[in-house]
N, C-alpha and C positions, 0 to 999 in steps of 0.2 A: 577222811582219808581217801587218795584217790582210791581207783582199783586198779589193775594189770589190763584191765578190756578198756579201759578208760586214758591211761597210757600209751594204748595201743603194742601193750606187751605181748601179746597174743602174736599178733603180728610178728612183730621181731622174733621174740623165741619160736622155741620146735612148735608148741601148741597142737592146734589140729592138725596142721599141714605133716605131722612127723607121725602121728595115730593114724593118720589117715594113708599113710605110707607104710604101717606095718605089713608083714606077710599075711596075715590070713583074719578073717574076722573074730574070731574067739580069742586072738593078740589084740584086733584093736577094742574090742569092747572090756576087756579086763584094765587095758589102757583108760578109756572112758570112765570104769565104774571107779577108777582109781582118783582119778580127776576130781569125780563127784563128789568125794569123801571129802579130799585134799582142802578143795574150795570150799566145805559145806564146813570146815573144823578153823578154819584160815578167824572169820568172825566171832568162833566162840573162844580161842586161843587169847584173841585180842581183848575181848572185853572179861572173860572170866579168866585167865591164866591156864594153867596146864591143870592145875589140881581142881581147880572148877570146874572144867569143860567135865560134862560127862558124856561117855563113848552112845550113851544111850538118843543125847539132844543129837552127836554128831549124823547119828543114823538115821534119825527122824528129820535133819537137815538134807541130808543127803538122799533119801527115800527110798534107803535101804535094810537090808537088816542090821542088829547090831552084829549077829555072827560073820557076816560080810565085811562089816569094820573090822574086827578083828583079823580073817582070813588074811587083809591085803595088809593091815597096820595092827601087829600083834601087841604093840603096847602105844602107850601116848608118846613116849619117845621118838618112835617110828611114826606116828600119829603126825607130831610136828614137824620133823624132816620133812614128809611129805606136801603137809600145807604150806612148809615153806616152798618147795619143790613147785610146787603147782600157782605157786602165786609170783616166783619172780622169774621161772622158765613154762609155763603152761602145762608143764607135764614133767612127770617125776624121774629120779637120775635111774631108775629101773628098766626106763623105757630110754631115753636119752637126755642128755645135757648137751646144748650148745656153748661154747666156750664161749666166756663174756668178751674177752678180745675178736671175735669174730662176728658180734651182733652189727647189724647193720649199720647203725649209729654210730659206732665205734672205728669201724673202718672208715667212715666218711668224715667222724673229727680229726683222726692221724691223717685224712688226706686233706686238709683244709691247710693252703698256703697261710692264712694271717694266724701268727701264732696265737696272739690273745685270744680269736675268734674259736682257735684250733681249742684250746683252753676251757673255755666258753661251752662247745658243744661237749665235749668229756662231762665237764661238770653236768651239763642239762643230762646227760644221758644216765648219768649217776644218781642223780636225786628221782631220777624214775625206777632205778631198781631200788632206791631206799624208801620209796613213799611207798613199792610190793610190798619190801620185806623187810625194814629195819627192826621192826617191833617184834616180830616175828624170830629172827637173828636173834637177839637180845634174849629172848626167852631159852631159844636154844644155848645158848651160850651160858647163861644162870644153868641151867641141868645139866650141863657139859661135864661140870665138875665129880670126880670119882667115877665116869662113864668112858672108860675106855673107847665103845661107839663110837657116843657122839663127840667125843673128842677128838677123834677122826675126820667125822663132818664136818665140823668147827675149823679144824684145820684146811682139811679140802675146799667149803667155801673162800677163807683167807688167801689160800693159793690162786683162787679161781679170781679173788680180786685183784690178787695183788700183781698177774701176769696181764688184768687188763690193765691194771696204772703203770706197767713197767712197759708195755708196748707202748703208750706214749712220750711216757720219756726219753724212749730210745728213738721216737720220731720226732724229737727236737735236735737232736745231732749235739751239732756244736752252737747251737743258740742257746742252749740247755746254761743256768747261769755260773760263771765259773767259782760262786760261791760256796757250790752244792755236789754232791757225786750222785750217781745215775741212783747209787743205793738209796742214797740219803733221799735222792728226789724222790722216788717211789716211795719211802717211808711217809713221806709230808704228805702224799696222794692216798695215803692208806690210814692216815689220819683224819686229815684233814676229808676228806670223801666215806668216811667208814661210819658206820651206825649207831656209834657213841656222840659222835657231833649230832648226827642228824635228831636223833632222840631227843638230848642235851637241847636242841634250840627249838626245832620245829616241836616236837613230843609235847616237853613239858614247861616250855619257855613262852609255847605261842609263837613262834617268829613264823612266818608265811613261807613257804618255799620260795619264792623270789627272793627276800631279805638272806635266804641260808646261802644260795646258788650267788647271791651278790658276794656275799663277806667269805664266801669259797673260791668266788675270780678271781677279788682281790687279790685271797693271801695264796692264792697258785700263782697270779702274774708275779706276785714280790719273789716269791720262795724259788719259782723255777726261772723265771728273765730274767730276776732283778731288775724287774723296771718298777 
């Protein structure tokens, strides 16, 4: 599995450049030691689940105290928000969130004349936030359930995708195809680009990110040109 430094997510999101903007240093280093956790729990989430990671391995990952895990993530629920946090925006919604319609990528695919091409880069830019954090989502989403919270979260991430897939549809105008409505297209984009597919094929199918990013042109050029 890629990572977000490897992505070059760092870059894109707040990451450093947003810590290192805080007002005062005892902001940005609570900032940092939050990070540390975020990142040091992101691998044990992934390979042992939520009920396996223990808060103890996180703290010995992160080279801190456990009291210190607890301080900034008082349970694993909070625990995971945060590694999700820290693995598809570099830094947690405590400190800031950059809206996914605004990441760099994203304004340079709405600005791309060739539609397909336009198409093309959304997708590429989407399969970089899902190789951060699909797996990650997923788990959150399995504990969601009877959690008020993170039901919340669950929600609020959803919003946060679903206003980047609907900034592009609303920059195909009238090329947008007349078999579909702006609604309906952003549903297909929210499907079809959302962390059920990607799981579903790349996860536990094997399929290569290129083969996912293929058969996701595809069925965007059908669903939204009709070509």
């Amino acid at each position: 599995m890629s990572s977000p430094a490897d992505l070059g997510l760092g870059a894109d999101g707040p990451g450093d450049l947003v810590i290192e903007n805080l007002p005062d240093g005892r902001t940005r280093r609570t900032a940092y030691t939050r990070r540390a956790i975020g990142r040091a729990a992101a691998p044990l989430f992934r390979r042992l689940g939520v009920e396996g990671t223990a808060i103890t391995a996180v703290a010995a990952s992160a080279e801190v105290g456990v009291q210190t895990v607890y301080y900034h993530y008082p349970t694993k629920a909070a625990l995971l928000v945060g590694a999700l946090d820290h693995a598809v925006d570099g830094v947690d919604r405590r400190t800031r969130h950059t809206p996914l319609v605004d990441r760099s990528w994203a304004r340079g695919a709405r600005a791309e004349t060739d539609l397909q091409r336009r198409l093309f880069l959304h997708v590429r830019g989407c399969a970089e936030l899902l190789a951060a954090g699909a797996d990650l989502t997923q788990l959150l989403r399995a504990h969601a359930a009877g959690d008020p919270a993170l039901t919340e979260v669950v929600d609020r991430e959803d919003a946060r995708h679903r206003a980047l897939h609907r900034a592009l549809v609303d920059s195909l105008g009238r090329d947008l195809s007349h078999l579909t409505t702006a609604d309906q297209a952003t549903d297909v984009l929210q499907f079809v680009l959302g962390p059920e597919s990607w799981q579903s094929l790349v996860a536990r199918s094997d399929w290569s990110r290129l083969a996912w990013a293929r058969w996701a042109h595809r069925t965007l050029i059908g669903e939204l040109l009709g070509a």
